[in-house]
C-alpha positions in Angstrom: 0.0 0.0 0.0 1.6 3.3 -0.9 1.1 6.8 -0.1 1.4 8.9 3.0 0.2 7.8 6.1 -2.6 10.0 6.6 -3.5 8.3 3.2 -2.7 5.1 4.2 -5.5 5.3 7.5 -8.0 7.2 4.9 -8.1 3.5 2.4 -7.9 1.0 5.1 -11.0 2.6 6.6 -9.3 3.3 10.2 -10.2 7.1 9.7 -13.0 7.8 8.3 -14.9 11.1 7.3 -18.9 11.2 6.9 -22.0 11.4 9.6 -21.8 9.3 12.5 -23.5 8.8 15.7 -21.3 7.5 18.7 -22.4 7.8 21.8 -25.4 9.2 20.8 -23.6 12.0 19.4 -23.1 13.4 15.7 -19.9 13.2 14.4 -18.0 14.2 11.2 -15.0 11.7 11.7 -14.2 8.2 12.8 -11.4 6.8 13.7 -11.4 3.1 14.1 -7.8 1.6 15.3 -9.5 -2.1 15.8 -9.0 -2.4 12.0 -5.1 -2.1 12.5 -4.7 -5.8 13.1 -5.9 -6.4 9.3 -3.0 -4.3 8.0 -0.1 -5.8 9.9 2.5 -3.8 7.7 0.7 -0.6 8.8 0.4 -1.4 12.8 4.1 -2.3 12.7 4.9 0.7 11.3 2.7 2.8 14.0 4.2 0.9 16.2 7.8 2.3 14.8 6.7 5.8 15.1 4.9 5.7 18.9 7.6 3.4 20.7 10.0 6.6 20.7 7.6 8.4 23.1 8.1 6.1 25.9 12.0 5.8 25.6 11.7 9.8 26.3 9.9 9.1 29.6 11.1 7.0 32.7 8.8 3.9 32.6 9.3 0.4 33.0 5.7 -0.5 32.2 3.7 0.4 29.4 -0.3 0.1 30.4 -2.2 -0.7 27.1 -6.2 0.3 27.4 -8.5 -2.7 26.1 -8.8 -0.8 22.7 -5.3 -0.1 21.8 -4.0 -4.2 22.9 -2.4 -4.0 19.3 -0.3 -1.5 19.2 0.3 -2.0 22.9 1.9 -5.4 22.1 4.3 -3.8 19.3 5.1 -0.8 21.0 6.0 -3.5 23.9 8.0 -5.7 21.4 9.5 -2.4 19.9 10.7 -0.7 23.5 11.2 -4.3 25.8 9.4 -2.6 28.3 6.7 -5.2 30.2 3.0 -4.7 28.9 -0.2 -4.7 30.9 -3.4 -5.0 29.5 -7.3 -3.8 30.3 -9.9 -6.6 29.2 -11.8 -3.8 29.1 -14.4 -5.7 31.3 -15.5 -2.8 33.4 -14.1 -4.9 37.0 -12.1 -3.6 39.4 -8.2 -3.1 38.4 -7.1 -6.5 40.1 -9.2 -8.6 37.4 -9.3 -6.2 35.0 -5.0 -5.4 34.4 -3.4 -8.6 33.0 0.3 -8.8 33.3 3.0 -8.8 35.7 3.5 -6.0 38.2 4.2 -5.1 41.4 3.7 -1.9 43.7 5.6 1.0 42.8 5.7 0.6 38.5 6.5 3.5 37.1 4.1 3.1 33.8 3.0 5.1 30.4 -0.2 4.9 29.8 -1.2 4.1 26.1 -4.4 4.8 24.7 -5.7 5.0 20.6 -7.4 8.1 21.2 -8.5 10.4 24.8 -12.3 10.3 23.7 -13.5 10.6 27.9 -11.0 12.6 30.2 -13.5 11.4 33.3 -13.0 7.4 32.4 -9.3 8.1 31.8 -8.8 9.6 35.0 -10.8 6.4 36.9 -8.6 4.1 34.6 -5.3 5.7 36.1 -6.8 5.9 39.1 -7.8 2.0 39.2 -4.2 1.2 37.4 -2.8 3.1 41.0 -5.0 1.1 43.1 -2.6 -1.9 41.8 0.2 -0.4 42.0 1.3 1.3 38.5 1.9 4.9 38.6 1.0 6.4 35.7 3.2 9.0 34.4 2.6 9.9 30.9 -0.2 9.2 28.3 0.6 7.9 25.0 -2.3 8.7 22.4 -1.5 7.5 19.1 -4.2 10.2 17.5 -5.3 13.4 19.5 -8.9 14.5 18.5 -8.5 17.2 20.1 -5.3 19.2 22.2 -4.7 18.2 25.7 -1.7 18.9 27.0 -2.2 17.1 30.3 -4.6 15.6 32.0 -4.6 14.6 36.0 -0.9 16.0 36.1 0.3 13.9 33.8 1.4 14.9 30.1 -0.6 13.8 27.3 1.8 13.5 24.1 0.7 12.3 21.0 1.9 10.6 17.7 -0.7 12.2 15.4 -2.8 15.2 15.3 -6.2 14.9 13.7 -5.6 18.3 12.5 -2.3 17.4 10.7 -3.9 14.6 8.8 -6.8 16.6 7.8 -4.7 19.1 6.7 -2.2 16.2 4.5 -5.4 14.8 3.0 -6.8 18.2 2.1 -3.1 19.0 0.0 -3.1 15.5 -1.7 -6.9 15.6 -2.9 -8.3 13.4 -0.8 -10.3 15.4 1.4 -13.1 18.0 1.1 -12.6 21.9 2.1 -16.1 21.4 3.2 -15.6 18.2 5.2 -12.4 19.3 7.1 -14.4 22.5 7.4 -16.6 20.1 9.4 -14.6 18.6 11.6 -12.5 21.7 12.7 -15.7 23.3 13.9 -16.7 19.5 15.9 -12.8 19.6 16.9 -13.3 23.4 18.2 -16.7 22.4 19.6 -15.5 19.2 22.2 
């Protein structure tokens, strides 16, 4: 598959522009990382570019949400450093976080996206209750800017507004429809 990346996640269908209801709310974009296990050459290469932001940080755990498992196990194989998982099951942080840990981990906190700062927060808080201190986030796309959240620094891999604006140069995205998700972007 060639192109740039921005193209790349525009033909595979991981981000996609149109109307859509989630969560009972209207939006103009979509951006669906559970596809990235079809496209193993593109989720290794993902993997490539979000690894360096935990060798910047002092971690020796990296906490992968249920959602973002995937690229949680490359970025894992990429770094070395020791994966835990959410099932994703909504129970308490002792059933809920599989891997091996102990009080005291310092851990980055990988996510595909910050869609709900109030169920991030109670995810780091329940990933404390165990033990793992969380001490950056890792988003691989940022919807929209947050530089921190709880005290601790949000980075991310991709800006929405980058790749909006890389589609828009090559032709392959409406002035009307970025139009559209700017103003949901400035809205959130």
């Amino acid at each position: 598959m060639s192109g740039s990346l921005p193209e790349r996640l525009l033909d595979t269908g991981i981000l996609q522009f149109g109307y859509f209801v989630i969560d009972n709310k209207v939006a103009p974009v979509r951006f669906c990382p559970e596809y990235l296990p079809a496209y193993p050459d593109l989720l290794t290469h993902l993997g490539k570019l979000t690894a360096p932001e935990f060798a910047a940080s002092e971690v020796d755990h990296l906490i992968a949400t249920a959602d973002s498992v995937p690229l949680g196990l490359v970025c894992s194989l990429q770094t070395g450093l020791s994966m835990v998982y959410s099932r994703g099951r909504g129970e308490s942080a002792v059933y809920d976080l599989v891997g091996s840990y102990n009080t005291g981990h310092m851990s980055a906190l990988l996510m595909n996206s910050v869609e709900d700062e109030v169920a991030t927060q109670k995810f780091i808080s329940n990933a404390r209750s165990v033990g793992l201190e969380t001490r950056i986030i890792v988003t691989l796309v940022e919807m929209r800017h947050i530089d921190q959240l709880a005290d601790i620094p949000v980075r991310s891999v991709f800006r929405l507004i980058d790749i909006i604006q890389t589609l828009i140069t090559v032709g392959r995205l409406s002035e009307g429809q970025a139009q559209a998700v700017l103003k949901w972007i400035n809205a959130r």
